[in-house]
C-alpha positions in Angstrom: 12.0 0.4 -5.3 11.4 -3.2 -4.7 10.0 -2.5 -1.1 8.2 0.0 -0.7 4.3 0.3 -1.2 3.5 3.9 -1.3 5.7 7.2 -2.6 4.4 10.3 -1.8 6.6 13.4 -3.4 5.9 17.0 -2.5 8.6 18.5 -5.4 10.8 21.9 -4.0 13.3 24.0 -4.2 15.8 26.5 -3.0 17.6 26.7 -6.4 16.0 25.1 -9.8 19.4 25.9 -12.3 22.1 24.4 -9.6 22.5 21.9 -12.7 23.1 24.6 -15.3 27.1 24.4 -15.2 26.9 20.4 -15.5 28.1 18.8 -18.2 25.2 17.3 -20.4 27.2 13.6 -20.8 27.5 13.4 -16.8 24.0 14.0 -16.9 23.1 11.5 -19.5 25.1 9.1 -18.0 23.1 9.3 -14.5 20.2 8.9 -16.3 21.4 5.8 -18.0 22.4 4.1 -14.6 18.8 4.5 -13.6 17.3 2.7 -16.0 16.5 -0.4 -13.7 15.2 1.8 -11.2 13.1 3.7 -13.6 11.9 -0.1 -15.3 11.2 -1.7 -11.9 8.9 1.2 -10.9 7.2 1.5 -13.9 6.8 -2.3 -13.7 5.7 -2.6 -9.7 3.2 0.8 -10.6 1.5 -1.2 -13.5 0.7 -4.1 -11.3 -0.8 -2.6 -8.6 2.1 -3.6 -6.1 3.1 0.6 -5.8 1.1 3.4 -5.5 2.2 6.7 -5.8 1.5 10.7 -5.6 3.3 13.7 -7.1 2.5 17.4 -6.1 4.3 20.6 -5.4 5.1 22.9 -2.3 4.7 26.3 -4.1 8.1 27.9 -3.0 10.1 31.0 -4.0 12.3 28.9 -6.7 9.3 27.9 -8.5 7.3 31.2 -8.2 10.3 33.1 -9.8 10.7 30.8 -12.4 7.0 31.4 -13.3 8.3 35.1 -13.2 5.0 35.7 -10.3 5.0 37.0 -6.4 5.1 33.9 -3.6 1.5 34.9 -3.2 0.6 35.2 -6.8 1.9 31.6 -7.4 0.5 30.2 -4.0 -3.2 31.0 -5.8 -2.3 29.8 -9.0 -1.2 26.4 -7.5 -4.4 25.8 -5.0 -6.5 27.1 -8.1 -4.9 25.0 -10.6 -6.0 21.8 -7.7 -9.5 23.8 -7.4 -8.5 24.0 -4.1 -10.8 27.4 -3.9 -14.0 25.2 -4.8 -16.4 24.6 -1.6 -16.0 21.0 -2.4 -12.8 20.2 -4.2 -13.0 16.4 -3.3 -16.3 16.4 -5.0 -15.3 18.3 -8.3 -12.2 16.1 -8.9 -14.9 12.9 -8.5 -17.1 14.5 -11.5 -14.2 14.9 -13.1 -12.9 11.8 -13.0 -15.9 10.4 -14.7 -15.6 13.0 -17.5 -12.2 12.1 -18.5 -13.8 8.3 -18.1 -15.4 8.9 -21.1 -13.3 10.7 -22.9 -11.2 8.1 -22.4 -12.7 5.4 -23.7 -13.5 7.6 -26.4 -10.2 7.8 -27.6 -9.7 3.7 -27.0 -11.6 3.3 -30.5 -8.6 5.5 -32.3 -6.2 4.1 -34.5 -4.0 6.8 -35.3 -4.0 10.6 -34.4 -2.6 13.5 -35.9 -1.6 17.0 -34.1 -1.2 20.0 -36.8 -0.4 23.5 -35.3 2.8 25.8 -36.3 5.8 23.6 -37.8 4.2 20.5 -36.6 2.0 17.4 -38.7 2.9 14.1 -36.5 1.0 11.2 -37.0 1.3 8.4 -33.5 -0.1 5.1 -34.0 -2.5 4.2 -30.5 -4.4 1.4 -32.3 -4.6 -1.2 -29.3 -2.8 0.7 -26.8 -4.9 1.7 -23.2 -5.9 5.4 -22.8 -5.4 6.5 -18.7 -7.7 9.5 -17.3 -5.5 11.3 -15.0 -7.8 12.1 -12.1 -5.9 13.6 -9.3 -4.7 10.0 -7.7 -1.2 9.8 -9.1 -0.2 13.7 -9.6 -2.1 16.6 -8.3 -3.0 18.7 -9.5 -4.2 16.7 -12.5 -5.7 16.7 -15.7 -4.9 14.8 -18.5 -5.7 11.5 -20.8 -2.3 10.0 -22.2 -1.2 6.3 -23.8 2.1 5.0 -25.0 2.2 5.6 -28.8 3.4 2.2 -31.2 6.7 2.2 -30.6 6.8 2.0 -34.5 4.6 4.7 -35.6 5.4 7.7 -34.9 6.2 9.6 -38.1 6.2 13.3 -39.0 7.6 16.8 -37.4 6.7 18.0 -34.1 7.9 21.8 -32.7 7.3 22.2 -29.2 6.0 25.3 -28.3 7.5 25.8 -24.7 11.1 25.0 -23.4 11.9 21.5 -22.9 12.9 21.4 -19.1 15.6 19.2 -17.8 17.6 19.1 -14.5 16.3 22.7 -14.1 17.9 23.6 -17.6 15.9 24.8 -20.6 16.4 23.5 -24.1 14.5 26.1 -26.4 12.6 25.9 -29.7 12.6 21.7 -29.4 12.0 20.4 -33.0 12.0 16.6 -33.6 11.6 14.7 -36.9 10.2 11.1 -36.3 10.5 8.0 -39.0 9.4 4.9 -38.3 8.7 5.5 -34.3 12.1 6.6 -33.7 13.7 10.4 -33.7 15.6 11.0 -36.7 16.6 14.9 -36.2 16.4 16.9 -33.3 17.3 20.8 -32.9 17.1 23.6 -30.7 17.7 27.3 -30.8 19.7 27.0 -27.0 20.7 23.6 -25.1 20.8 21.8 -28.7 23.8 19.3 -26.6 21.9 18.2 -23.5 18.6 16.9 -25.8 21.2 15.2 -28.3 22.8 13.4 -25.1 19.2 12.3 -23.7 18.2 11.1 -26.5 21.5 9.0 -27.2 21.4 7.2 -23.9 19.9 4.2 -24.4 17.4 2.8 -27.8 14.5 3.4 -26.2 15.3 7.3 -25.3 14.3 8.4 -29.1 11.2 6.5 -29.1 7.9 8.2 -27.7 6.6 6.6 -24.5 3.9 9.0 -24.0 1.6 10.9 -25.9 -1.0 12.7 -23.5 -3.6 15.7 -24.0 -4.1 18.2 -21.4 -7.3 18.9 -19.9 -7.2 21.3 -16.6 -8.6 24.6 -18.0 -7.5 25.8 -14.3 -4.0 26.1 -15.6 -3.6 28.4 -18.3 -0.1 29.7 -17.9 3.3 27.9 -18.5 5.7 27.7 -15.1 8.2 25.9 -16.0 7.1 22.7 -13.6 6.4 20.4 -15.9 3.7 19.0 -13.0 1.3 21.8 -14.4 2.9 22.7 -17.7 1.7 18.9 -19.2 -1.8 19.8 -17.8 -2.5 23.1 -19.4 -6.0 23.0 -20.8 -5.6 23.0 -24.5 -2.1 21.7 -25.3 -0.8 18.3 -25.9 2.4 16.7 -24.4 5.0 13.8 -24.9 7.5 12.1 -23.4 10.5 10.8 -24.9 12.2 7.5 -23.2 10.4 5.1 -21.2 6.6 4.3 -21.6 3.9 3.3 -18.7 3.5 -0.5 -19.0 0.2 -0.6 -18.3 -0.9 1.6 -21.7 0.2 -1.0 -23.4 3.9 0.3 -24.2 7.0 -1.9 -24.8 9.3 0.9 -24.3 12.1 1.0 -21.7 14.6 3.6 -21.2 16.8 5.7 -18.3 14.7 8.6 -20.0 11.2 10.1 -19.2 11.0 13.9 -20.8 8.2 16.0 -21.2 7.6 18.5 -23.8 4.7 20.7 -24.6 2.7 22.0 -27.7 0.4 24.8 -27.3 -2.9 24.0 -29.4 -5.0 26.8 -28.2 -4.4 29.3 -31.5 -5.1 27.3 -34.7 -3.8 23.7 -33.0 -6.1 20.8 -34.2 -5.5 16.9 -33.5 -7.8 14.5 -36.0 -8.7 10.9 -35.2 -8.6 8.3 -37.9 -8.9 11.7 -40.3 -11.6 13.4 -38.9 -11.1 16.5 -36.8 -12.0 16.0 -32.6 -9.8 19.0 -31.3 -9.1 22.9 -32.4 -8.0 25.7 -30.7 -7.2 24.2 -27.2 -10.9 22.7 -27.0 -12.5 18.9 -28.0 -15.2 18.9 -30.4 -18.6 19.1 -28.8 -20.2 16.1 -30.6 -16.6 13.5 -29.7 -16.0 14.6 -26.1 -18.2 16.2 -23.3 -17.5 19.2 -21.7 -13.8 19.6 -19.7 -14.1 23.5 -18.2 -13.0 23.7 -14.9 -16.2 23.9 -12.0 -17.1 27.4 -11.5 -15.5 29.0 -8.0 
């Protein structure tokens, strides 16, 4: 991590649950002893000294945990990239400028709150850097996220989809925050493994991420959290470690996704007034994210 200049993943698989019989404190405790590693690249990415790529090689272990054909998942990937486009390279530029905007829309906000089914959380962003996520760093793409105060973050949050770890599911994920930090956590199946993560280290139970997702190209949930946090009309965070150059403070072994549908009665307010319902921005705060026509 302190050498290298560029990473390029391309995430497979030949079996996603080959995890599934470990024991959730061996895998806490890996994820502890990679907490330099995680720091230093976080740290080195921030500063401009390491770039880096994520994407996905649509194989047979992901396309049956999506429950879909080879084929069927081979177009949802190159759609969800607008790969079908005539010019994708082109589209993902006028994009970028979209979420440009949108971004520094959002720079202005002091304080959101998300309210859909079992969740009101409020996450303090006052101060804190807003990133469009424009197909440079993982593609496909499509998000704006920060790091959250490490101190305000209060409120109930139910996730809609399974939490996703090490190939294991955690269902039903339901997390009360006071004062930044997780105070009570519960879930219908895999209840151990998310009390283990988030006992690793201090920073596991704070949020380090707190994103929205705008590719209207995905629309389904796969279980790869590389498309699941983009999903046009949801919202995603991270608990554990934050991205530096938000603004974030916090450090942890720990980086884990999980997702809230907004699209059927979700709304997220800035500063009290209302910018997001039912999976869509508010005309009159944030231009228009659908997908380019095929």
């Amino acid at each position: 991590m302190e050498a290298i200049d560029l990473r390029v993943a391309v995430h497979a698989s030949v079996n996603t649950r080959e995890l599934s019989g470990v024991d959730p404190a061996k895998m806490a405790a890996l994820q502890e002893t990679r907490k330099p590693v995680m720091d230093r690249y976080m740290q080195r990415s921030a500063a401009g000294e390491l770039r880096w790529c994520v994407t996905a090689f649509p194989c047979e272990a992901f396309a049956q945990d999506a429950d879909l054909s080879l084929e069927a998942y081979e177009d949802f990937v190159y759609r969800a990239g607008w790969l079908q486009l005539d010019d994708p390279v082109a589209a993902w530029r006028d994009f970028a400028g979209t979420l440009r905007e949108l971004a520094d829309r959002l720079a202005g906000v002091r304080e959101l709150r998300v309210v859909a089914e079992d969740t009101d959380l409020t996450v303090g962003v006052e101060g804190r850097r807003w990133i469009p996520c424009k197909g440079d760093r993982n593609f496909p793409d499509g998000e704006v996220f920060t790091g959250p105060i490490e101190t305000a973050t209060r409120g109930d949050v139910r996730f809609s989809y399974p939490a996703i770890f090490g190939g294991r599911e955690v269902q039903d994920v339901r997390l009360r925050f006071e004062g930044g930090r997780v105070v009570r956590s519960e879930a219908a199946g895999g209840a151990e493994l998310l009390r283990q993560m988030l006992a690793i280290d201090d920073g596991a139970s704070i949020l380090g991420e707190f994103a929205i997702g705008t590719n209207y190209g995905v629309q389904r949930f796969t279980k790869q959290i590389l498309f699941d946090e983009k999903i046009g009309g949801t919202c995603h965070m991270a608990v554990g470690a934050g991205y530096p150059e938000t603004g974030s403070t916090n450090r942890s072994g720990l980086h884990w996704d999980m997702v809230c549908d907004l699209r059927s009665g979700g709304e997220i307010y800035a500063d009290g007034e209302l910018i997001h319902r039912d999976g869509r921005f508010l005309p009159e705060f944030a231009p228009d994210l659908s997908p380019p026509a095929s």
